[in-house]
C-alpha positions as CSV (number, residue, x, y, z in Angstrom):
1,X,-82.2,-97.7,72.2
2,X,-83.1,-94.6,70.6
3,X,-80.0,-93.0,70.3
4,X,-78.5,-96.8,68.7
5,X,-80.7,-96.7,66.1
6,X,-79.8,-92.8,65.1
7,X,-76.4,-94.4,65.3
8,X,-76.7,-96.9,63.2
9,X,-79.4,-94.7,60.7
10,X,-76.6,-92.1,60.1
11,X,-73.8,-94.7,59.7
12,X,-76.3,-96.5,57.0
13,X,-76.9,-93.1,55.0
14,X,-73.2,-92.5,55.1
15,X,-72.4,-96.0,53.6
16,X,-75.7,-95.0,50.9
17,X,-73.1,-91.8,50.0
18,X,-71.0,-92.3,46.9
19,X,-67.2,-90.9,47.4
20,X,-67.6,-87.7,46.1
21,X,-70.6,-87.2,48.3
22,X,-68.3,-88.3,51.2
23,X,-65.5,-85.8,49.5
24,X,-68.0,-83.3,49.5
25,X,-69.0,-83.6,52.7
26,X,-65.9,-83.6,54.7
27,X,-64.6,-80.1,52.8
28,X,-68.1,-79.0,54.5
29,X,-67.2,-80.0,58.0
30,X,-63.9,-78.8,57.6
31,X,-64.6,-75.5,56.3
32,X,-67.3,-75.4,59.6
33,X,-64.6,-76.0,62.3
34,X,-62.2,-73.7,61.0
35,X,-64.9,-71.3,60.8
36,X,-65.6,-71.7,64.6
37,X,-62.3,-71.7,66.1
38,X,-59.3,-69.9,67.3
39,X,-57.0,-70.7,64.2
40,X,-57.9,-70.1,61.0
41,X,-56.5,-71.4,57.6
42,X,-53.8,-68.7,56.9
43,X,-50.3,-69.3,58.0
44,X,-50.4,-65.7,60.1
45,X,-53.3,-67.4,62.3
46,X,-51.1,-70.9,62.4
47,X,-48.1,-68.8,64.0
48,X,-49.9,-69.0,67.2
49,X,-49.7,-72.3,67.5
50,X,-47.3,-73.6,70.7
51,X,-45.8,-76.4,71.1
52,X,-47.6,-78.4,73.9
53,X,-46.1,-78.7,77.2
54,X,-46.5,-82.6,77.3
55,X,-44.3,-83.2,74.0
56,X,-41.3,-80.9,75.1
57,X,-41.5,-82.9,78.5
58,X,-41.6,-86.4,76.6
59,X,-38.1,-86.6,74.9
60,X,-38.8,-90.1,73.5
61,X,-41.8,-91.4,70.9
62,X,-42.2,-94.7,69.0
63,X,-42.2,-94.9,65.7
64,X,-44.1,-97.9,64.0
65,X,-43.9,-98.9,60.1
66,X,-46.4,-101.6,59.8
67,X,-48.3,-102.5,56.6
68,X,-48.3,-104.7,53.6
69,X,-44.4,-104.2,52.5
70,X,-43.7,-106.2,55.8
71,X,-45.1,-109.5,53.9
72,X,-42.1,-109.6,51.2
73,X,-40.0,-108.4,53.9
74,X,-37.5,-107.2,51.3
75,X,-35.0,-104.3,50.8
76,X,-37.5,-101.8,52.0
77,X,-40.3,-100.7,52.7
78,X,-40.8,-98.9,49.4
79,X,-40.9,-102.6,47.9
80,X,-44.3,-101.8,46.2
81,X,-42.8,-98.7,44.7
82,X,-39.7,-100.8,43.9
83,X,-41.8,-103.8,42.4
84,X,-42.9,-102.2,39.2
85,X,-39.6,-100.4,38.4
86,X,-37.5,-102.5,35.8
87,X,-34.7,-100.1,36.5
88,X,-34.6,-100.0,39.9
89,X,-31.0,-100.5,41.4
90,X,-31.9,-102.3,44.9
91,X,-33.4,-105.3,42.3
92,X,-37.0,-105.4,43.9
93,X,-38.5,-105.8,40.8
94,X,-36.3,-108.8,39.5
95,X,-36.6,-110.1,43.3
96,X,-40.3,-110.3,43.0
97,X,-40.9,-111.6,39.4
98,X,-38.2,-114.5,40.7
99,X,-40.4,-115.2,43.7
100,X,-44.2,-114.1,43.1
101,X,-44.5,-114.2,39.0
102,X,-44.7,-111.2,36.4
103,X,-46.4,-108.1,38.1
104,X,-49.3,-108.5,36.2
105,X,-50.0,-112.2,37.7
106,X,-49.1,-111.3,41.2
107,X,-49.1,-107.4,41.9
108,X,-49.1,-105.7,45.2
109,X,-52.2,-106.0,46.0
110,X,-52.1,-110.0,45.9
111,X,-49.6,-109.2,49.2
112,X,-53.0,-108.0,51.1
113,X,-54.4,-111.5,52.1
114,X,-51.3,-112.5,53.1
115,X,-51.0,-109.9,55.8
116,X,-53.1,-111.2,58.9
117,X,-51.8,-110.0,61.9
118,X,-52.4,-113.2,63.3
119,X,-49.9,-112.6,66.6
120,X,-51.0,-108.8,66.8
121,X,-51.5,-108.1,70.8
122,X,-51.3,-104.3,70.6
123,X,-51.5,-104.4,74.9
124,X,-47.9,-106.1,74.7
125,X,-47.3,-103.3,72.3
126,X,-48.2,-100.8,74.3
127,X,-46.7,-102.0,77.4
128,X,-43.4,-103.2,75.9
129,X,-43.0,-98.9,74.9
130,X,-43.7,-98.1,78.6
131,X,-41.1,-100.2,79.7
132,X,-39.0,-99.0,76.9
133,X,-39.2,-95.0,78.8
134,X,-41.5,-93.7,75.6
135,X,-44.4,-91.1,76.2
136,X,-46.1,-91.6,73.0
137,X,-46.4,-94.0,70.6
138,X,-46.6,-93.2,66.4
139,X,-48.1,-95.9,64.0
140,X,-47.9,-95.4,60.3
141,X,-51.9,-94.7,59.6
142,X,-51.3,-95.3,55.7
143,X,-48.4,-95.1,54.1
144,X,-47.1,-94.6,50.3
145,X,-48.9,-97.9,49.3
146,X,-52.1,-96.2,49.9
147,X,-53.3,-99.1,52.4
148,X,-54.8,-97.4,55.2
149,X,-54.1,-99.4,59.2
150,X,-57.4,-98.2,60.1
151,X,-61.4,-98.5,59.0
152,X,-61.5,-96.0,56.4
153,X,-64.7,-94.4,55.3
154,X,-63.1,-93.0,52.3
155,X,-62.0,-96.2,50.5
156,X,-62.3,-100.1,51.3
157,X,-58.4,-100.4,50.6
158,X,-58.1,-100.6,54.3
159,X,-57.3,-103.1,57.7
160,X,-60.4,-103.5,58.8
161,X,-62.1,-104.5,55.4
162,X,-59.0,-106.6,54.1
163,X,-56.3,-108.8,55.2
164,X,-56.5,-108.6,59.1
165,X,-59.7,-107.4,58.9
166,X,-59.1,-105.0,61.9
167,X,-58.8,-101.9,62.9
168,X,-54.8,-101.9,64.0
169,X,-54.2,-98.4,64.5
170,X,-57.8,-98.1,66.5
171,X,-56.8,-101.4,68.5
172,X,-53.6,-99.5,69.3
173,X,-54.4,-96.4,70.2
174,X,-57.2,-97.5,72.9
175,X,-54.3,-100.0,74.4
176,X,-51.3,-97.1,74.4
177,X,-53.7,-94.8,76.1
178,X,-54.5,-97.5,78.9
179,X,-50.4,-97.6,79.5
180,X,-50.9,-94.0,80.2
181,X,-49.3,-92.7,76.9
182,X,-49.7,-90.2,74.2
183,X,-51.3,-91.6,70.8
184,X,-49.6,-90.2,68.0
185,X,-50.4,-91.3,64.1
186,X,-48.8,-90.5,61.0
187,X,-49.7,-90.3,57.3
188,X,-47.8,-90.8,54.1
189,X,-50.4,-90.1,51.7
190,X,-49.2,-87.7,50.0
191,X,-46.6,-89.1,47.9
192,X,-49.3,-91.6,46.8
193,X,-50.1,-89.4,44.0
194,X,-47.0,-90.9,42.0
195,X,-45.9,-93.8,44.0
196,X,-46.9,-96.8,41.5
197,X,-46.4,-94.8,38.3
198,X,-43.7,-97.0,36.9
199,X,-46.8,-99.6,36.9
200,X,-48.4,-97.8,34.3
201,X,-45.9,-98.4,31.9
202,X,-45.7,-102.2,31.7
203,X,-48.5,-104.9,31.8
204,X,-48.9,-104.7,35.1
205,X,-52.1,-105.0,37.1
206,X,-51.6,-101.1,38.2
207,X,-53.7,-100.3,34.8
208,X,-55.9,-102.4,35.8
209,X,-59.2,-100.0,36.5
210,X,-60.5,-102.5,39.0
211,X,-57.8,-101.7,41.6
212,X,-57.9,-98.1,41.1
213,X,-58.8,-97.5,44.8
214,X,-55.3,-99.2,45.6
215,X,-52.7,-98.1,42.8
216,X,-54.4,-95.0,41.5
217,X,-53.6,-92.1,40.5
218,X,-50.5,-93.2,39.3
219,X,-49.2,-90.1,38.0
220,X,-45.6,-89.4,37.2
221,X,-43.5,-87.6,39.5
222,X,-42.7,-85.3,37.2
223,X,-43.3,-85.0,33.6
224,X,-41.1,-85.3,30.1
225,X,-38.6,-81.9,30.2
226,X,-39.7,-80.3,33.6
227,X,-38.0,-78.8,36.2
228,X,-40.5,-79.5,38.8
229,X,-42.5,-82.3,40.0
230,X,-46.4,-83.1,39.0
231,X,-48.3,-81.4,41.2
232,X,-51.3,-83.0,42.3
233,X,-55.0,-82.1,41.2
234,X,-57.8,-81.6,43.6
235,X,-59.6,-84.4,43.3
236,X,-56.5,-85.7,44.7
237,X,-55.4,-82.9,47.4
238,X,-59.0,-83.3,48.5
239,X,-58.8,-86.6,49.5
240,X,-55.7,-86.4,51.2
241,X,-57.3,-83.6,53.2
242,X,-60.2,-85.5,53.7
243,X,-58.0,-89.0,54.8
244,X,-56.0,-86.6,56.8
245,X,-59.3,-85.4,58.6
246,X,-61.1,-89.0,58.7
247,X,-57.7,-89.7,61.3
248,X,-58.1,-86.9,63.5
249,X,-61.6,-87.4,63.9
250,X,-61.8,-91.3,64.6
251,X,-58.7,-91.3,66.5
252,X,-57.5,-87.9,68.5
253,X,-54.0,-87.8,67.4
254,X,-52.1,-85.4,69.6
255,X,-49.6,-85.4,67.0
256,X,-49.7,-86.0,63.1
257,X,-46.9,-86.6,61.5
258,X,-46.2,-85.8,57.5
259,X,-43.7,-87.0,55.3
260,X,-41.6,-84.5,52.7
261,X,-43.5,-84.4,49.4
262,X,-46.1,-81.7,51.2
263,X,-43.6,-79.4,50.9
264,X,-44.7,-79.2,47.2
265,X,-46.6,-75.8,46.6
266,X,-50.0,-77.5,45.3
267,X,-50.5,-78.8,48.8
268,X,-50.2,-74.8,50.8
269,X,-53.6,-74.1,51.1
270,X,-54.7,-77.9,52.2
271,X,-51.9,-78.0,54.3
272,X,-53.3,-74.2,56.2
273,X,-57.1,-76.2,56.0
274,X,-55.5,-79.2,57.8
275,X,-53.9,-77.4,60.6
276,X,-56.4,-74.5,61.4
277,X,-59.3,-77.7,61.2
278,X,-56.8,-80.0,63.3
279,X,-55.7,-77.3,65.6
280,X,-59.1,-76.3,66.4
281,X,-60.4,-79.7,67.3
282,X,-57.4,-80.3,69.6
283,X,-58.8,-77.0,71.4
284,X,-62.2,-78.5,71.7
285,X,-60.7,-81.7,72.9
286,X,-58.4,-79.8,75.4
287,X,-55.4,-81.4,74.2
288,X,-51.9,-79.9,73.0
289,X,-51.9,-81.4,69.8
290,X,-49.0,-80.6,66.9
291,X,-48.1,-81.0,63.4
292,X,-44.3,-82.5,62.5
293,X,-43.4,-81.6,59.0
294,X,-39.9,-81.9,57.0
295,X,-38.0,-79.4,55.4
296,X,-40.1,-76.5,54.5
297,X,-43.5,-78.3,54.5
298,X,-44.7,-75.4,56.9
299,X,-43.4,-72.2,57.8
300,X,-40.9,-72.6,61.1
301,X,-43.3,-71.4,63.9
302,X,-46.5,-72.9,62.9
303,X,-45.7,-76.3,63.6
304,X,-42.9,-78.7,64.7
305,X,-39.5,-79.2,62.5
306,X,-39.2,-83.0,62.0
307,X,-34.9,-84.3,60.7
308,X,-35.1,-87.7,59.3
309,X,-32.2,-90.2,60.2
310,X,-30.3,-87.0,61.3
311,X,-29.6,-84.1,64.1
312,X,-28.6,-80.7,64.4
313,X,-25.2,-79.3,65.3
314,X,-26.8,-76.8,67.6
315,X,-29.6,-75.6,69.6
316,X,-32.9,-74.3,68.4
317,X,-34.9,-72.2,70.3
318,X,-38.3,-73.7,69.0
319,X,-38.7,-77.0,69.7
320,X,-38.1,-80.0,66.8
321,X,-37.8,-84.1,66.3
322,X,-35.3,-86.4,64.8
323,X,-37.1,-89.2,63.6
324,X,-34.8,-92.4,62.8
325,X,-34.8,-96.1,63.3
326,X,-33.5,-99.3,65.4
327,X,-32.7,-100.3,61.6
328,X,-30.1,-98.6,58.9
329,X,-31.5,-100.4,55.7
330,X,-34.9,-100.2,56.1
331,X,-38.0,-98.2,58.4
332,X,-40.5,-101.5,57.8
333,X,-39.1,-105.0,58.5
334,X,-37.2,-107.3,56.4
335,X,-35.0,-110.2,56.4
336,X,-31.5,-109.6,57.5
337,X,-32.1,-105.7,58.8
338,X,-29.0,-104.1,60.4
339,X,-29.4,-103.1,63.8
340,X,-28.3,-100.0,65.7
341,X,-26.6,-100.1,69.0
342,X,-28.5,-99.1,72.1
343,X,-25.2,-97.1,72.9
344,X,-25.8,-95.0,70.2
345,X,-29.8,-94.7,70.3
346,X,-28.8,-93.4,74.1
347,X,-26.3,-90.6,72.7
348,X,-28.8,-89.7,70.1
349,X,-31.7,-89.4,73.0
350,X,-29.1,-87.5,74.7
351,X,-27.7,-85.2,72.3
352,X,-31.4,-84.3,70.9
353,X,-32.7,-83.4,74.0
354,X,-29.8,-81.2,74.8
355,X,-31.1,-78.9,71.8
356,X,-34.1,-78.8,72.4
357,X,-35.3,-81.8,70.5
358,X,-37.7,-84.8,70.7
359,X,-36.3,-88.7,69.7
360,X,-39.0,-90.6,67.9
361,X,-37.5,-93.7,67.4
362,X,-39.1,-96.2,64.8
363,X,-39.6,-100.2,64.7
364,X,-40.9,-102.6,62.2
365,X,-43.0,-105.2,63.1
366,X,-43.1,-108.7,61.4
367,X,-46.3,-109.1,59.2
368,X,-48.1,-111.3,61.7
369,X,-47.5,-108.6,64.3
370,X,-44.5,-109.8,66.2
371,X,-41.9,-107.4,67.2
372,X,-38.3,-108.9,66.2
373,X,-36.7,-109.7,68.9
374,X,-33.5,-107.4,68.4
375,X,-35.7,-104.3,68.2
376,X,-37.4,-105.4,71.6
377,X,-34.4,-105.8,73.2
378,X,-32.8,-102.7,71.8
379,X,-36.2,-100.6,73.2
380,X,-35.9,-102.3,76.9
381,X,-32.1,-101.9,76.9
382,X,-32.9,-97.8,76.7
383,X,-35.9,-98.5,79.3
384,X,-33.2,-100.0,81.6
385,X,-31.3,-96.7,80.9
386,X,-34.1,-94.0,81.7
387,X,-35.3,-96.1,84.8
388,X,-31.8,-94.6,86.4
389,X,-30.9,-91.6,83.7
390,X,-34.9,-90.5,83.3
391,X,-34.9,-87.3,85.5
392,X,-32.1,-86.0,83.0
393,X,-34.3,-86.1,80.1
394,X,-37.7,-86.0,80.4
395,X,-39.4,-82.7,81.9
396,X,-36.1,-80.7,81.0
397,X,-35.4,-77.9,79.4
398,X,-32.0,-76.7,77.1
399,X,-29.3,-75.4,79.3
400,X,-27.7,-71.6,78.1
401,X,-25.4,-74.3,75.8
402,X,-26.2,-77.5,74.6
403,X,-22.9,-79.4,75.4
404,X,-18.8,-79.6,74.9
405,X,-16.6,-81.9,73.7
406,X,-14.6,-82.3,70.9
407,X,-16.8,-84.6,68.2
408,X,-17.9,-82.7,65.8
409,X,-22.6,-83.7,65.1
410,X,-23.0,-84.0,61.4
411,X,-26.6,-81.5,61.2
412,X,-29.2,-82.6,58.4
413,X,-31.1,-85.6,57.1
414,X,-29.6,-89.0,56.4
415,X,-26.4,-88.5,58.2
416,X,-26.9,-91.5,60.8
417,X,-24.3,-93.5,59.8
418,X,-21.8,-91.3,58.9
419,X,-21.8,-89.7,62.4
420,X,-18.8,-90.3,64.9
421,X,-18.6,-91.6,68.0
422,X,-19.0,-89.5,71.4
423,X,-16.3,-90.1,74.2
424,X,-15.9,-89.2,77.7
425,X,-15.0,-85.6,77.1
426,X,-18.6,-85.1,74.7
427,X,-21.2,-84.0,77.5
428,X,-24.3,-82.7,77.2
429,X,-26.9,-80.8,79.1
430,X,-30.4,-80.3,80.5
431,X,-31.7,-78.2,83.0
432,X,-34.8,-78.5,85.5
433,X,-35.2,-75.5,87.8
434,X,-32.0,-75.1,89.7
435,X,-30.9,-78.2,88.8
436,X,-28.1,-78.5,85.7
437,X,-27.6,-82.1,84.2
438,X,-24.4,-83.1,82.6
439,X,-24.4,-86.1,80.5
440,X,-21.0,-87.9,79.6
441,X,-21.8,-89.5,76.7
442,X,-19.2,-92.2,77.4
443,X,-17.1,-93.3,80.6
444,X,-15.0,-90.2,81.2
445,X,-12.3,-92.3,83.3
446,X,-11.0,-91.9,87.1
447,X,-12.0,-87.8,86.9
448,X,-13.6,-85.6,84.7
449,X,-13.2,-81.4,84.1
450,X,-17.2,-80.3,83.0
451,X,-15.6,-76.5,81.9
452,X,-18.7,-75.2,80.9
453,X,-19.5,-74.9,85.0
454,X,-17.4,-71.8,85.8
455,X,-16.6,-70.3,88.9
456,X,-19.7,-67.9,88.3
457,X,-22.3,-70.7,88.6
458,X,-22.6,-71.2,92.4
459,X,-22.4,-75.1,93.1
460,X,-24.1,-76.6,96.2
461,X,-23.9,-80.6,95.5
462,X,-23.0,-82.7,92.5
463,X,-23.8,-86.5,92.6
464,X,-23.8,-89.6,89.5
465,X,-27.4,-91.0,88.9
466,X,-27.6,-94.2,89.9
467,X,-24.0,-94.4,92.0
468,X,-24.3,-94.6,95.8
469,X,-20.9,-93.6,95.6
470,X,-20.3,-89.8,97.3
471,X,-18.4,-87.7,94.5
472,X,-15.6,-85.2,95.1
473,X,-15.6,-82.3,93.4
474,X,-14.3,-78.7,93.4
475,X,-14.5,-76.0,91.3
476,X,-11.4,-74.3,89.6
477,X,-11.3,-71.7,87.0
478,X,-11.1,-74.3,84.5
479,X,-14.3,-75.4,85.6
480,X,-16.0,-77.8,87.7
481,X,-13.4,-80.8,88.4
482,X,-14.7,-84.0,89.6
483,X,-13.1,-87.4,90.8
484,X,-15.2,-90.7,89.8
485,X,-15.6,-94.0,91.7
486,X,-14.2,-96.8,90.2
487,X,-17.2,-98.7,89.6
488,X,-19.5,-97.3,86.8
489,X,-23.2,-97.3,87.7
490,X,-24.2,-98.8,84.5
491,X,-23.3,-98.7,80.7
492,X,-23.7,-95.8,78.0
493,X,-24.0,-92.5,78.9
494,X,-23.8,-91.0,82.8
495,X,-26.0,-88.0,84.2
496,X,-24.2,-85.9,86.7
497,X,-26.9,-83.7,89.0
498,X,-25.2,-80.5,89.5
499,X,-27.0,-78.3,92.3
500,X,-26.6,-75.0,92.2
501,X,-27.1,-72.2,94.3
């Protein structure tokens, strides 16, 4: 009883605080944990920071884009960027005037009642991503919109104070961790700073000062004759530290996920704050935790390299995530999405673990918290394919060479649909102890020449995971020459165990 009414004391003087007392008092915290621990906020202390063991043995995370943009359910979900831009070419803003009323009737924010979650059963969630093979499990925490999945101290633009009226990403996490997964979250705060800035220059309800909290600060991305984008000020970079905090602390991310614009040189210092404060508390936690950041958002060994809706052409020694989705047109849900084939989600999960990469694969739920069917189907079609192919991918390591074959990977971001098809001859592989993996990434045909397996690599048994069929192989000085059984053991790609010596 006691120690519920010190509980519920300190959670009353915390409401009492105004938000620059909050502000004020998270930089205090923060500054105290760095001071503590093992890592402190310069990028030399940062370089000690190692991958953990758990995420290089995962291969596979979910990706989820949930929020408010899922209630027009249209183009994209940068729709409440798109809404207040006259000259925007994908037509959002003539789309929404047509179907809601001038922006300064019905604005973004008059989306927020309309998302309710109703049919949100995160359990289902959670074990629809077992089944699908995933180890951890990534929801959007607040994206550019500046509506934040989870209660929020910092601002009351939040789940579990509007719309639902829930805590989603809190629901989630509790129910992921039950199906024995990781918990992952990411933010997309930063690019806030200038996400509804076209608002400002119309009669829209982004002037409005009453839904500063939401829209604000609404500053141009970059400014009349510069070269360079508005950086942020610190009232600003402050907060973002301190939302970026709030989630680590309420919710034990063992991984937090950035978009690009921290890349921007305003943000260095918070970014060395955040990682030395987040590192730190993962060490008190005992947890590997990590940091995924795009382009040069962070120097290479101080946290892990994240390729949006692309791959690399080769392998890197440090480990690094392609993050891309069962959707080309948009990350959050809409009408009429195009979806990607499981064949090629499987060569993807294939070809990234082969260098030394991790797949984190997004969805988009439907606003009252269904999963489209499609997407479900896609995630339990590459379920069906680890139950058989799992031992290929997850716990593995990169071979001395990632693969052969003669189609050439397209490396960089936003190169998913321009990247060709694998055939029989493209394999790829993993190791695990003695054990080499090679992965056909499509039906090789009545026989198959692996010539990366020279005569030099001593071969003691080669079999096809999930055939009972007994192979017959040899090796030649072209390399290791096997004949297949007629029947394929499934569809998509084929693991071959190779034994060695």
């Amino acid at each position: 009883m006691k120690h519920a009414l010190l509980f519920l004391l300190a959670a009353s003087a915390a409401c009492a605080q105004t938000y620059e007392q909050k502000i004020e008092a998270a930089m205090k915290r923060i500054d105290a944990v760095i001071t503590k621990g093992p890592f402190q906020a310069n990028w030399a202390s940062l370089e000690k920071f190692q991958a953990p063991q758990w995420y290089a043995d995962a291969k596979f995370g979910i990706f989820i884009h949930w929020g408010v943009y899922a209630v027009p359910g249209f183009s994209n979900e940068w729709y409440p960027r798109n809404m207040y831009r006259a000259d925007d070419k994908s037509q959002v803003f003539q789309h929404h005037v047509a179907t809601y009323g001038p922006q300064s009737k019905f604005g973004y924010k008059d989306f927020i009642p309309m998302f309710k979650a109703e049919k949100y059963d995160p359990a289902a969630w959670a074990e629809l991503f077992r089944k699908a093979g995933a180890k951890f499990v990534m929801p959007v925490a607040e994206h550019h919109d500046g509506f934040q999945m989870y209660a929020s101290d910092l601002s009351e633009w939040n789940a579990a104070q509007m719309g639902p009226k829930r805590d989603l990403v809190g629901d989630l996490a509790k129910q992921v961790r039950q199906q024995g997964l990781h918990f992952a979250a990411s933010s997309h705060r930063a690019e806030h700073w200038w996400f509804y800035e076209s608002g400002m220059t119309f009669d829209s309800d982004v002037k409005d000062p009453r839904y500063a909290g939401l829209y604000g600060p609404a500053q141009p991305k970059r400014l009349p004759g510069a070269n360079s984008d508005n950086q942020p000020d610190e009232k600003f970079l402050k907060d973002w530290l301190a939302r970026a905090c709030e989630l680590v602390d309420r919710y034990q991310p063992e991984v937090v996920w950035f978009d690009w614009w921290i890349e921007e040189p305003a943000f260095a210092p918070y970014l060395q704050k955040f990682a030395a404060y987040y590192y730190n508390r993962g060490a008190e936690w005992k947890k590997g935790v990590a940091i995924n950041y795009k382009n040069k958002g962070f120097p290479e060994k101080t946290a892990v390299y994240d390729i949006e809706r692309g791959k690399l052409d080769r392998l890197r020694p440090y480990l690094w995530q392609t993050d891309t989705s069962v959707g080309l047109k948009s990350w959050g849900w809409i009408e009429g999405e195009e979806f990607r084939s499981p064949d090629s989600l499987i060569d993807d999960l294939v070809d990234i673990t082969s260098k030394n990469g991790v797949l984190l694969l997004n969805i988009g739920p439907r606003p009252d918290g269904v999963i489209p069917e499609q997407a479900q189907k896609l995630l339990l079609d590459i379920g069906k394919w680890l139950t058989v192919n799992g031992e290929a991918i997850y716990g593995t390591r990169p071979w001395k060479i990632f693969g052969e074959g003669p189609t050439e990977v397209l490396t960089g971001g936003f190169t998913d649909r321009k990247q060709k098809s694998f055939t029989g001859e493209d394999i790829r592989f993993t190791i695990k102890g003695k054990t080499i993996y090679a992965i056909a990434l499509d039906w090789p045909g009545p026989s198959m020449l692996v010539k990366s397996i020279d005569p030099s690599i001593k071969v003691a048994s080669v079999s096809l995971l999930g055939s009972k069929s007994k192979l017959k192989w040899q090796q030649t000085p072209e390399g290791l020459s096997l004949d297949l059984p007629s029947e394929k053991p499934g569809d998509y790609a084929y693991a071959f165990k190779i034994d060695t010596r």
